[in-house]
N, C-alpha and C positions, 0 to 999 in steps of 0.2 A: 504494500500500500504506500507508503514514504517514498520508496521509487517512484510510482506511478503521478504524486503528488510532485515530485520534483520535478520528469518528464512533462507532466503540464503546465508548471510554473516555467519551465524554460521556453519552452514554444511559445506562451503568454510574453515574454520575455524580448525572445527575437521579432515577435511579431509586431509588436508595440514601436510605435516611432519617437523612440526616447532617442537625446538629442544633445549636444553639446550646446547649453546656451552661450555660458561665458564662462569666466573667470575672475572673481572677485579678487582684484589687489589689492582693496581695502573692504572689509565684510565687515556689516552691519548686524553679524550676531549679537554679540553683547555690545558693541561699541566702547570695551577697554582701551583696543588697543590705542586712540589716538589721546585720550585722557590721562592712562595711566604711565603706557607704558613711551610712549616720544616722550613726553618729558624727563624722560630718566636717560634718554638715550646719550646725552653728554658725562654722565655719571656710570653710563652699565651699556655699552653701543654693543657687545657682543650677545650678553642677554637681549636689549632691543631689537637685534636681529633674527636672532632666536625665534621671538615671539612673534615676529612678523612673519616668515615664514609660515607658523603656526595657525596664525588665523588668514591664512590666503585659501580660498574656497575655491572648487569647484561646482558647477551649477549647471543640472540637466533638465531641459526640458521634459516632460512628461507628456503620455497620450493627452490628458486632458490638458485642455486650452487653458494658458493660464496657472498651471501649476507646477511646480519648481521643486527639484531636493536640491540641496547643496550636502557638500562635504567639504572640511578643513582637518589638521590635524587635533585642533582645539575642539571644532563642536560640528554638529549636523543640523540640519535645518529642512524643512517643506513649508512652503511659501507660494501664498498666490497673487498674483498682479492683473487687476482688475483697470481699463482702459479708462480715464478721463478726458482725454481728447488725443485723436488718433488721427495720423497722416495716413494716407493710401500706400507710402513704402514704409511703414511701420515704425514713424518716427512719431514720437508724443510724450504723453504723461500719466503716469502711472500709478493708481494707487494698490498699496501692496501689503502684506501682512503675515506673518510667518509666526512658527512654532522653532524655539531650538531646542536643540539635546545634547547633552553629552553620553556619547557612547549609549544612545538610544533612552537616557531617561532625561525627561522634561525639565528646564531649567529654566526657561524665560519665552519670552514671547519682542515680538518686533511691528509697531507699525509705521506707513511714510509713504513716500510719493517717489517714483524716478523715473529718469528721462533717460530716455532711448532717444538716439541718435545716430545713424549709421551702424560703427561695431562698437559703440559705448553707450555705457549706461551707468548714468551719475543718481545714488540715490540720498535721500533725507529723510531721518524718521527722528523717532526713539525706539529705545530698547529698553524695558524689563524686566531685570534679570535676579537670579538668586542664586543661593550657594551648594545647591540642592543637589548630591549625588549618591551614588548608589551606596556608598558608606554611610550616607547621611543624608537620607530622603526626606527633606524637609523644608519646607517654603514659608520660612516664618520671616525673614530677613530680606530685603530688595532693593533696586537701588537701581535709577532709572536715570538713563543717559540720553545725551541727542547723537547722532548716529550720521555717519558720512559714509557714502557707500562710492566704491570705483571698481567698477568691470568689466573688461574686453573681450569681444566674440564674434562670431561669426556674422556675417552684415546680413539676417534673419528678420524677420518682425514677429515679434510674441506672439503667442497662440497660432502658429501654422507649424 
């Protein structure tokens, strides 16, 4: 049975037109890194780099229109961007709204607007966030950031 369950999950899989959207060089998961961790970069530039590496995301489109995972090495994320005003080549404004994770348990949440452009996509939000992990499953604690988002990809227009 677990066979047959994976054999379908894979044909589900290839058959779906999931999708390279972009590439976050600056992610709007938590929105630490431009708060916390640049300004420390004259004091710790190894660690600063570190951490940047860390929260560079990946982000694939999904079959539904509109819906996004991302992955970094910091966190994962499903996220949907819903159109506010849209060009005919899929330039405009976006509003958008995501769930993140670490290692698949819930930690914060993200909402904001961004603008598609050709093969970029500048976003603005807030994020947040908590300290909530599988050691310590707990969302009692929070702390809410404003959020710069920079991503490059493919010259696409959302939802096709």
């Amino acid at each position: 049975m677990p066979l047959t369950l994976s054999l379908v999950a894979a044909g589900l899989t290839l058959a779906a037109p999931v999708r390279l959207d972009r590439v976050d060089v600056l992610s709007e998961d938590s929105g630490t890194f431009l708060h916390y961790e640049v300004p420390m970069a004259p004091a710790y530039p190894a660690m600063t780099a570190l951490r940047f590496v860390t929260q560079v995301k990946v982000v694939l489109a999904l079959p539904v229109s509109g819906l996004y995972a991302g992955a970094s090495i910091a966190s994962q994320s499903l996220s949907y961007e819903g159109p506010l005003w849209r060009s005919e080549d899929g330039r405009g404004l976006f509003w958008t709204a995501s769930v993140h994770t670490r290692l698949l348990m819930p930690y914060g949440a993200h909402a904001g607007v961004a603008w598609r452009f050709g093969s970029m996509r500048l976003g603005l939000g807030a994020s947040a966030s908590s300290e909530a992990s599988w050691a310590r499953p707990a969302w009692t604690e929070w702390k809410v950031l404003p959020t710069l988002a920079l991503g490059f990809g493919p010259n696409v227009a959302p939802g096709q």
